[in-house]
C-alpha positions as CSV (number, residue, x, y, z in Angstrom):
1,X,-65.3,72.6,-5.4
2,X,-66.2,70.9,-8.9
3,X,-63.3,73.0,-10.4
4,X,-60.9,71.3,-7.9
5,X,-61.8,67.9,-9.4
6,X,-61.9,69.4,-12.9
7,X,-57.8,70.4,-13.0
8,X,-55.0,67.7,-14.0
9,X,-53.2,66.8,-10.8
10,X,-50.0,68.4,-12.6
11,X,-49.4,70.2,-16.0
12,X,-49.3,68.8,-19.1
13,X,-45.5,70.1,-19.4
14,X,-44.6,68.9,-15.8
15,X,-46.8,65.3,-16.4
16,X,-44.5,64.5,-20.0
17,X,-41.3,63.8,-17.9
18,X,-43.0,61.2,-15.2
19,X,-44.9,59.5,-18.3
20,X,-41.6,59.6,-19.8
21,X,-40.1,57.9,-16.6
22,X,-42.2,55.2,-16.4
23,X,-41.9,53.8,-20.1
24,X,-38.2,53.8,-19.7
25,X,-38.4,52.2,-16.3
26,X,-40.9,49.5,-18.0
27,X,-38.6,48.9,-20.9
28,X,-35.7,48.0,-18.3
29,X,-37.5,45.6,-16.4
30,X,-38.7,44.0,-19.6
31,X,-35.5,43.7,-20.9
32,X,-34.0,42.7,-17.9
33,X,-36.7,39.8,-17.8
34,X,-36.1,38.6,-21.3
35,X,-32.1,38.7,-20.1
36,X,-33.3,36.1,-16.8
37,X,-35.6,34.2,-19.2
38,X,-32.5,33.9,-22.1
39,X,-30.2,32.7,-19.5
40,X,-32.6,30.0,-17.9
41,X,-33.1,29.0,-21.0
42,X,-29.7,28.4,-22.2
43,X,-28.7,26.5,-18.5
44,X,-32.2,24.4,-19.1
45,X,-30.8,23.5,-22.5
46,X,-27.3,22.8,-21.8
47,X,-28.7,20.4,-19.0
48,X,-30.7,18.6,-21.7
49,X,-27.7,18.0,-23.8
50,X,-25.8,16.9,-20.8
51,X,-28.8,14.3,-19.9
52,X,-28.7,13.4,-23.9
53,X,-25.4,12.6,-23.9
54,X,-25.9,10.4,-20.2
55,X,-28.4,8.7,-22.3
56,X,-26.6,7.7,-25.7
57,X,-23.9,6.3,-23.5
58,X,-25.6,3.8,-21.7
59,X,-27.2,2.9,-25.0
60,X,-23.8,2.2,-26.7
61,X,-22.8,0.8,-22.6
62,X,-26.4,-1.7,-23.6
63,X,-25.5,-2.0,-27.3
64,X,-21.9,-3.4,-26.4
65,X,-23.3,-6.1,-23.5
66,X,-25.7,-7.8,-26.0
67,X,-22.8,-8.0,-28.8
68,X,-20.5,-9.4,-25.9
């Protein structure tokens, strides 16, 4: 019975490919979730430059009514 416990569940030549497996299907999803995390950021910062540029309008739209 102890021997049973003892043994790998599979052999060592057999056990490579599934270790194998599993970095490559980490490395996608990593790289898939730096490819979501680049493209949020890029949308979060083309926003800001859209609200920056809202913004120095109506200061040059505040700058012209108190020269007027």
């Amino acid at each position: 019975m102890e021997l049973l416990f003892a043994a790998p569940a599979l052999p060592l030549e057999e056990a490579g490919k599934y270790v194998a497996g599993a970095y490559i299907v980490f490395v996608v999803l990593l790289v898939v979730y730096v490819a979501i995390m680049a493209a949020k950021v890029q949308r979060i910062e083309r926003e800001l430059r859209e609200v920056a540029a809202i913004a120095e309008e109506r200061k040059e739209e505040r700058r012209e009514e108190v020269n007027a």
